[in-house]
C-alpha positions in Angstrom: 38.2 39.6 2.9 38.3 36.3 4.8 39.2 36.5 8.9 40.5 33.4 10.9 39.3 34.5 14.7 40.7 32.8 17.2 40.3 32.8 21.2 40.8 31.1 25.0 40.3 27.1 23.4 43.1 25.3 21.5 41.1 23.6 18.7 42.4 20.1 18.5 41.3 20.8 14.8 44.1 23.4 14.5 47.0 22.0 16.9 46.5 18.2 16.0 44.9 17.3 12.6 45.6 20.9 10.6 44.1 20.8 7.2 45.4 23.5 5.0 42.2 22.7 2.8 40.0 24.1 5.3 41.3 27.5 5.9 40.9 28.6 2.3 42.2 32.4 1.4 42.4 33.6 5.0 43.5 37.1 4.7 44.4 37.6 8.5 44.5 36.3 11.6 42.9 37.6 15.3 43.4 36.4 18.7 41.3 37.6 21.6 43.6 35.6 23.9 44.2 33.1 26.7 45.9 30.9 23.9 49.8 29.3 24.4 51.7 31.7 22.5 53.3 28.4 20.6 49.6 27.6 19.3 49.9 31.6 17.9 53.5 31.0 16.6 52.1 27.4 14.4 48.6 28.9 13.3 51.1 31.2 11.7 53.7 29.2 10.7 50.6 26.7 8.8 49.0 29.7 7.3 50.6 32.5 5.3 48.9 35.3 6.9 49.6 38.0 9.5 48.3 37.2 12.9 47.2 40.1 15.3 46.4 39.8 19.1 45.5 41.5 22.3 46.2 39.3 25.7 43.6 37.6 27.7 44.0 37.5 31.3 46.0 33.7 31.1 49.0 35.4 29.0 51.6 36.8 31.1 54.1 34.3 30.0 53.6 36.7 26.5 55.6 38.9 28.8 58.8 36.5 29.0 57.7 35.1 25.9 55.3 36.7 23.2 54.3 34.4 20.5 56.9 34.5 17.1 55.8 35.7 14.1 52.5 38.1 15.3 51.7 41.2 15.7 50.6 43.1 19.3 47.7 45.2 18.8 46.9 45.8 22.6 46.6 49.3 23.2 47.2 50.3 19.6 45.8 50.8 16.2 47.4 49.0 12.9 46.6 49.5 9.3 46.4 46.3 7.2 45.3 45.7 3.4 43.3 49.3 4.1 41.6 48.1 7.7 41.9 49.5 10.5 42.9 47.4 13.6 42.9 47.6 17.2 42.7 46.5 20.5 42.5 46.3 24.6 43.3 42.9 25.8 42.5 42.2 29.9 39.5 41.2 32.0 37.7 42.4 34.6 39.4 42.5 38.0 41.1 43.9 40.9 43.9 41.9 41.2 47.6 42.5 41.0 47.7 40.4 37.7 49.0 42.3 34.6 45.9 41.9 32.7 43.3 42.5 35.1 41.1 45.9 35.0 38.6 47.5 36.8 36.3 49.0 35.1 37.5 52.4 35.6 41.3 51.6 34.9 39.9 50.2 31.5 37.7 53.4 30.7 41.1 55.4 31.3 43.2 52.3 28.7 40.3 53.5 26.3 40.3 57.0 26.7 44.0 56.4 25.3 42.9 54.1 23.1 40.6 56.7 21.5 43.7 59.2 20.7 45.4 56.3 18.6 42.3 55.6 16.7 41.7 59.1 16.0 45.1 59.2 14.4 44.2 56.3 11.9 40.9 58.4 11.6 39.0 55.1 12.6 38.8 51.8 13.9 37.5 48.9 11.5 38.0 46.0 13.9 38.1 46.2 17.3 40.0 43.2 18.8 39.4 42.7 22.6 39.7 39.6 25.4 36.7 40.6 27.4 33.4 40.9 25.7 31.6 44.7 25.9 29.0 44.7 28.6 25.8 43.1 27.9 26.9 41.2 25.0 28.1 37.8 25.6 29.2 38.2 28.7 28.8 36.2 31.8 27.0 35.7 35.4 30.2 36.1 37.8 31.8 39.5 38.2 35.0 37.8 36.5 33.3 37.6 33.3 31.0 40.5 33.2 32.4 42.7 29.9 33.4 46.5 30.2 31.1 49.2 29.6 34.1 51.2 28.1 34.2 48.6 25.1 30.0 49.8 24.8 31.1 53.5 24.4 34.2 52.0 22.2 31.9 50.4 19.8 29.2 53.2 19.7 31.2 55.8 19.2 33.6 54.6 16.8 31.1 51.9 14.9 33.9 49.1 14.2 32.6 47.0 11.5 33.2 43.8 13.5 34.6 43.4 17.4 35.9 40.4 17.9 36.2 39.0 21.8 36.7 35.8 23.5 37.2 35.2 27.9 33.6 33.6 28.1 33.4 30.4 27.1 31.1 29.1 24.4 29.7 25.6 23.9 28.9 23.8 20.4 30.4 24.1 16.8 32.4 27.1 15.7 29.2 28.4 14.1 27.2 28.7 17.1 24.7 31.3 16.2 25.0 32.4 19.9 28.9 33.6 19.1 27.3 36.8 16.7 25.3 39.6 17.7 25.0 43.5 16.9 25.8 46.7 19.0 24.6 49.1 17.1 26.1 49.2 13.4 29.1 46.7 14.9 28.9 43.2 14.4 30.1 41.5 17.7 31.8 38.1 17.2 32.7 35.9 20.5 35.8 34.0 19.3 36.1 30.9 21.8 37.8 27.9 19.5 37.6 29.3 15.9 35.4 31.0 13.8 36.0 31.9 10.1 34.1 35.7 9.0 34.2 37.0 5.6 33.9 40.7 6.4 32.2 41.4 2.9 29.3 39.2 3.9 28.2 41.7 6.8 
């Protein structure tokens, strides 16, 4: 099963010079967030699959406005083609901003989090904005990830988490995008990046 990942960069790739030809037999679609939700509405439009996102800390105009056509996963679990997927969009922070945590506020969002996966009886992909703590994070307390999404992944061994909010540099394969937590594969989505979930 082929994923199209997406997160916090518009690919001029995508938006500008789309090539059907090089999204081959994408089965479904994840955004991480921090993405115009008219770039959401045309990578689905372009591609005939089911897009399903969380917000980044950038998309309050989803509030007003949610992208067309997709599917909000934040806070909830969905079942697609026999997977299991969820996800907690927000970043760390102690603002008045929708979609700003502290860490504590997001151990209580996964604590509920938890009682919607047990009722799928799992969690095959965990979608989130922020990445779990330790693993691909960043320097500045903005971008440090959430200890919570460590516990999350531990406990419930998604196949693949998928996250985004700190930036990446170099090609959609950067090898520094993939890592493992455990028996989860972590994937930082910044841009695009293309998995095939029966290659892990």
């Amino acid at each position: 099963m082929r994923i199209l990942a997406v997160s916090d960069v518009e690919s001029n790739f995508i938006w500008d010079h789309f090539d059907p030809d090089a999204f081959p037999d994408i089965d479904f679609i994840i955004s991480c967030g921090d993405l115009k939700a008219s770039y959401l509405s045309f990578i689905v439009s372009m591609i005939p699959a089911p897009l399903f996102y969380v917000h980044g800390n950038h998309d309050t105009d989803y509030l007003r406005k949610p992208p067309e056509g997709c599917v909000d996963i934040d806070g909830r679990v969905v079942s697609y083609r026999g997977l299991r997927i969820g996800g907690l969009g927000g970043c760390l922070g102690n603002s008045p901003e929708p979609f700003q945590f502290t860490e504590q506020e997001m151990s209580r969002r996964a604590k509920r989090f938890e009682g919607e996966i047990k009722k799928k009886r799992g969690l095959d992909i965990f979608v989130s904005h922020a990445a779990p703590l330790g693993f691909g994070d960043g320097d500045d307390p903005f971008h440090k990830g959430f200890e919570a999404f460590c516990a999350l992944d531990a406990d419930h061994e998604p196949r693949l988490h998928f996250f985004g909010h700190k930036h990446l540099s170099g090609s959609p394969v950067n090898k520094k995008a993939v890592a493992k937590l455990g028996n989860t594969t972590l994937v930082n989505a910044t841009g695009y990046r293309i998995v095939d979930i029966d290659e892990l």
